[in-house]
C-alpha positions in Angstrom: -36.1 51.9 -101.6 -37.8 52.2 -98.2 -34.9 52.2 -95.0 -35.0 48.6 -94.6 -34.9 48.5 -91.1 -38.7 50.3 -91.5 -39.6 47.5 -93.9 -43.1 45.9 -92.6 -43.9 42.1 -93.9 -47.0 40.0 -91.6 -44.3 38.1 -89.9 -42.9 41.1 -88.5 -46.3 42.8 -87.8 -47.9 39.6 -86.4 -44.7 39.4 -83.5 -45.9 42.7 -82.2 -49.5 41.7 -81.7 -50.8 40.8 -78.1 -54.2 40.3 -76.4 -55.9 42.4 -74.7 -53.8 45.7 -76.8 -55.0 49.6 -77.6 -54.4 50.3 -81.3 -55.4 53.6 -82.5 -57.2 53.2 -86.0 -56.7 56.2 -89.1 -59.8 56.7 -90.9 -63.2 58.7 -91.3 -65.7 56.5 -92.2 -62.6 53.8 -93.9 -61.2 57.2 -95.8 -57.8 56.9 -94.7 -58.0 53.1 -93.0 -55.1 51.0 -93.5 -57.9 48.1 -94.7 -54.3 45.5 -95.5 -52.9 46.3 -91.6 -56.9 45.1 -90.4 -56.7 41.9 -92.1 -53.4 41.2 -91.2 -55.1 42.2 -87.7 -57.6 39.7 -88.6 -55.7 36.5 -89.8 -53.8 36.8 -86.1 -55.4 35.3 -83.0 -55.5 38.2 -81.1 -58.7 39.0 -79.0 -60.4 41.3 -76.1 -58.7 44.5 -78.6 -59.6 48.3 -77.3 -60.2 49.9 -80.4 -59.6 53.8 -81.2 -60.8 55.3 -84.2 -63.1 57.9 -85.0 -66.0 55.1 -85.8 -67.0 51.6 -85.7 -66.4 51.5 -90.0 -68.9 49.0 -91.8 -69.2 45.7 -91.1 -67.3 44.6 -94.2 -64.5 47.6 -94.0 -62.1 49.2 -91.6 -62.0 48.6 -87.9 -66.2 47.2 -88.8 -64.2 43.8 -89.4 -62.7 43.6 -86.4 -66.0 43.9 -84.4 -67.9 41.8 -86.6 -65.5 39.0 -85.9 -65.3 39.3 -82.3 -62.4 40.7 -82.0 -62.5 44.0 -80.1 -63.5 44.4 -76.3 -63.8 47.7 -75.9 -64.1 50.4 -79.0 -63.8 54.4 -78.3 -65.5 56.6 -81.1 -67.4 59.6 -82.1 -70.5 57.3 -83.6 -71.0 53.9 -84.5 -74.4 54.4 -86.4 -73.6 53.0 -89.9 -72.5 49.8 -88.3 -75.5 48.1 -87.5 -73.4 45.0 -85.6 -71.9 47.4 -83.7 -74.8 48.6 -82.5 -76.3 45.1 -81.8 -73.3 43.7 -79.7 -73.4 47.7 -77.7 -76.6 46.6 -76.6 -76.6 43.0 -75.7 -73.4 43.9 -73.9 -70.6 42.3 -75.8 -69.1 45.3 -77.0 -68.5 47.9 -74.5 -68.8 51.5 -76.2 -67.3 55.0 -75.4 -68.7 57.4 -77.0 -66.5 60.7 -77.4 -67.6 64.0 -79.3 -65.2 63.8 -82.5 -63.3 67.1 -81.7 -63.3 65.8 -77.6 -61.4 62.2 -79.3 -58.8 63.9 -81.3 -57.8 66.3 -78.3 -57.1 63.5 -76.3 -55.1 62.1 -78.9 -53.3 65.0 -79.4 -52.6 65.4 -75.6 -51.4 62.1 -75.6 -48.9 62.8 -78.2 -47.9 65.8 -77.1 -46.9 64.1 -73.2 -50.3 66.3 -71.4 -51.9 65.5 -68.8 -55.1 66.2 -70.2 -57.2 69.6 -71.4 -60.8 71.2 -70.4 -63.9 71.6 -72.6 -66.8 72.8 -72.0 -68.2 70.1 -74.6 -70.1 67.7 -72.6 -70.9 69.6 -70.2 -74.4 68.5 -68.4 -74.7 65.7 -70.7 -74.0 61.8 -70.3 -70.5 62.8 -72.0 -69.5 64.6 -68.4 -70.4 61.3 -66.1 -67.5 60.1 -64.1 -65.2 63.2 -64.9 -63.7 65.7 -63.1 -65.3 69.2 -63.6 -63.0 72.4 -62.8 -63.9 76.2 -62.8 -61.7 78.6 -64.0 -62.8 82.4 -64.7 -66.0 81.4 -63.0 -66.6 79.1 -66.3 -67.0 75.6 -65.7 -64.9 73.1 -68.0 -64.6 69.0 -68.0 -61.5 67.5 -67.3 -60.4 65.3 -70.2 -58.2 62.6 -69.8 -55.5 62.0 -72.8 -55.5 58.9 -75.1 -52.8 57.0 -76.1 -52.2 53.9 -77.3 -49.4 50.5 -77.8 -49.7 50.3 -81.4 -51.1 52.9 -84.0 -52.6 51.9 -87.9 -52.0 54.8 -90.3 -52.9 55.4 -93.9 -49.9 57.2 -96.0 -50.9 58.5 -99.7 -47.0 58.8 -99.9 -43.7 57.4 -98.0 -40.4 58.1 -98.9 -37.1 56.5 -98.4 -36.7 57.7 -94.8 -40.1 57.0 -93.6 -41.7 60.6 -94.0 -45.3 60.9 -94.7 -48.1 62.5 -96.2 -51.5 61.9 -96.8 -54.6 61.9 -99.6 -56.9 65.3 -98.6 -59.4 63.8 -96.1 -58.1 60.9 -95.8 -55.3 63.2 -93.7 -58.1 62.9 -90.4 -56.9 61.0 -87.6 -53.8 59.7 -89.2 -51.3 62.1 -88.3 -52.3 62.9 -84.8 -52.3 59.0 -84.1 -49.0 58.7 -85.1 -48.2 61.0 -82.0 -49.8 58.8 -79.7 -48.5 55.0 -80.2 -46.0 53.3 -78.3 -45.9 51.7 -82.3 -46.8 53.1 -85.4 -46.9 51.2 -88.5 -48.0 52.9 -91.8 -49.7 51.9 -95.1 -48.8 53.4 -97.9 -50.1 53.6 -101.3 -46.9 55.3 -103.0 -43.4 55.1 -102.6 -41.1 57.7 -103.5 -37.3 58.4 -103.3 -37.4 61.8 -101.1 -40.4 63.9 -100.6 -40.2 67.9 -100.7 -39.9 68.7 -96.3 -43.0 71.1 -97.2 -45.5 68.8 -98.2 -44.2 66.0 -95.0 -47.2 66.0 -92.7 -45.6 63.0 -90.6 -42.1 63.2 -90.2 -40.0 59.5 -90.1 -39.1 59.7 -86.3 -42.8 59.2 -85.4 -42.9 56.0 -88.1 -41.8 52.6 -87.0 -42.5 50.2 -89.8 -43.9 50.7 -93.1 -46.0 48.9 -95.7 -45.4 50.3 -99.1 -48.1 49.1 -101.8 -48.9 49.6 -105.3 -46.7 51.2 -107.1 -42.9 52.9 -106.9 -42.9 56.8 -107.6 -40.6 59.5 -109.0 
């Protein structure tokens, strides 16, 4: 049995929501998107979301029905391109796009995490990526100033949880998961198996970093 105090039902989720939020989304593409945590996102009345995730999903999966329903404000991703409703609300202005190079997005996650003020990279640089930010020289080399991300709640996809709240996660599906479970004031995890207690080598996500979980589908060994 999961620690009870982790357990995660949609009353409990629901009391957490509020307008106008950042919630960091797992997920390349919906590998690794916690699709039951979006439609619990869904069936709430919450609106004018900032939305983190690597991209906008499809507009029948992952964060994709979020933005198709009107839901998010503001949406920060590598690439939106195989969500054509994204793209259509980017331009008439009702979605307001960020668009992050994929390694620049999970560096500011994982500075955000990890308590930094931010990193430099030279990706960006003389490009529409480096508008508005602070460019600093070191070594005679010229580098952007990248701020970190972070976020009040965080949606992650487990393949596994044990009983303590420790996680681990399905080959690619591992993407963004674990580095947005750094970043949340709140992180509330998926999973698609339960076991008792996993092996400490194969725990990707230790418990401390896990707030609530939803365990589905079927108990394991």
């Amino acid at each position: 049995m999961i620690n009870k105090q982790k357990y995660l039902d949609r009353q409990t989720f629901v009391k957490h929501l509020f307008d106008g939020m950042h919630i960091m989304v797992g997920g390349f593409m919906t590998c690794g998107t916690p699709e039951q945590l979006i439609d619990w996102l869904l069936e709430s009345n919450i609106n004018d979301l900032t939305i983190i995730c690597n991209d906008a999903g499809y507009p029948e999966a992952g964060v994709g029905k979020l933005i198709a329903a009107g839901r998010v404000r503001s949406l920060i991703a590598s690439h939106i391109g195989l969500n054509p409703i994204a793209g259509t609300k980017m331009s008439d202005g009702t979605l307001d796009v960020t668009l992050v190079p994929q390694g620049t997005l999970a560096e500011q996650i994982r500075a955000g995490g990890a308590g930094l003020g931010g990193f430099l990279t030279p990706t960006g640089l003389n490009t529409p990526a480096e508008e508005g930010k602070e460019r600093l020289e070191v070594d005679g080399q010229p580098y952007i100033l990248e701020r970190p991300l972070r976020a009040d709640l965080a949606l992650i996809k487990a393949r596994q949880v044990d009983r303590y709240g420790n996680l681990n996660y399905a080959k690619t599906a591992r993407n963004f998961n674990p580095v947005m479970a750094t970043a949340a004031k709140l992180v509330c995890v998926e999973a698609t198996e339960r076991i008792q207690v996993m092996d400490p080598e194969v725990v990707i996500t230790p418990h401390v970093l896990v707030d609530y979980i939803l365990a589905e589908v079927r108990d394991g060994r």
